[in-house]
N, C-alpha and C positions, 0 to 999 in steps of 0.2 A: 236230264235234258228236257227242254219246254217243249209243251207240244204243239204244234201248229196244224190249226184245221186247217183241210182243203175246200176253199169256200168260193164261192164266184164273185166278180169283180162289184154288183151290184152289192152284195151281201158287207162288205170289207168295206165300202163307198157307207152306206146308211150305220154301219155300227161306228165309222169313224165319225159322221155327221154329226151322233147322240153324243159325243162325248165333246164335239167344237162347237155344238149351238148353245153348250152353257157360256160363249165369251160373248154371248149375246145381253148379257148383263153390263156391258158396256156402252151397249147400244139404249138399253129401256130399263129400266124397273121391273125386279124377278126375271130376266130374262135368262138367266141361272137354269131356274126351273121352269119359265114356259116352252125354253126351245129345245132341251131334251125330253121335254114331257109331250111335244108336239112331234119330233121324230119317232120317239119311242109307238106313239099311241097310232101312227102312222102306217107304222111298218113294223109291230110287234107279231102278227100272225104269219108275217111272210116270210120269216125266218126266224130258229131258235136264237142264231146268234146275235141279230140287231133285238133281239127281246133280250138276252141274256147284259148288253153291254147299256141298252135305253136304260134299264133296270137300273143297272150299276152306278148310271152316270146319275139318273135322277134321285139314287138313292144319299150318293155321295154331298150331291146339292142342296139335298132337304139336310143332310147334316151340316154341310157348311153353316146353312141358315139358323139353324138351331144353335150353333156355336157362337155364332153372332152375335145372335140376339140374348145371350148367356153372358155374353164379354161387356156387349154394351155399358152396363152399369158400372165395369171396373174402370170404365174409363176415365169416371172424375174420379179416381183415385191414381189415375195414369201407368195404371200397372195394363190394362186391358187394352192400351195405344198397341205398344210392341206386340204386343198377343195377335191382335186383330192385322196388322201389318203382316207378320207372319203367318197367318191364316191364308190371307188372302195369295201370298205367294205360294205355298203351298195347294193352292187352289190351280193356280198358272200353270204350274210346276205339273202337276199331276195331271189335267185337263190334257194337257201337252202331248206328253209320256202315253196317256190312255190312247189319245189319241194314233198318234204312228204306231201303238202296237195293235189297236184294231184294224187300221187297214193292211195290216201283215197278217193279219190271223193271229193274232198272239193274245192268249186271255192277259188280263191286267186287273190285281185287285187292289182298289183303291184304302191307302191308310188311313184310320176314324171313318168310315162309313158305317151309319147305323142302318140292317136292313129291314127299310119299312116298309117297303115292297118285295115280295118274295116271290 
């Protein structure tokens, strides 16, 4: 059985924030990683749990970006098109997911995240 913290509305509100400001890369450049990097760095002391989810999310994004820019070059070989396409949905997909389960309380660990932040 999952376990769900008992945590106040604020708390569930800023952990779900860290994990919706990475679609903020739609909006700007790196916005990926400046808008979980900007909630996290925000609101990291103020609770364990928006530090435990800022972490996750910005860790997950530094990895996206590392994958990225790995694939890049297979691209003129057109094998890294589909790759990268499917990245990037998995990015959606997941972003998603993390999100509705932090404003519930619900840990969520994201899949390929490398943790460079501990």
């Amino acid at each position: 059985m999952k376990e769900i913290r008992v945590l106040s509305e604020s708390e569930r509100t800023w952990a779900m924030f860290c994990h919706l400001s990475a679609f903020a890369c739609f909006i700007f450049p790196f916005g990926n990683i400046l808008g979980p990097l900007i909630c996290w760095l925000s609101r990291r002391d103020d609770s364990t749990w928006v530090n435990e989810n800022g972490k996750a999310s910005l860790n997950f994004q530094l990895s996206l970006l590392l994958y990225t820019l790995l694939l890049i070059p297979l691209c003129f070989i057109l094998v890294g098109i589909p790759l990268l396409i499917a990245l990037w949905i998995l990015n959606i997909v997941c972003v998603t997911i993390a999100s509705i389960k932090a404003s519930r309380g619900e840990e969520f660990r994201y899949p390929l995240a490398i943790p460079f932040i501990q």
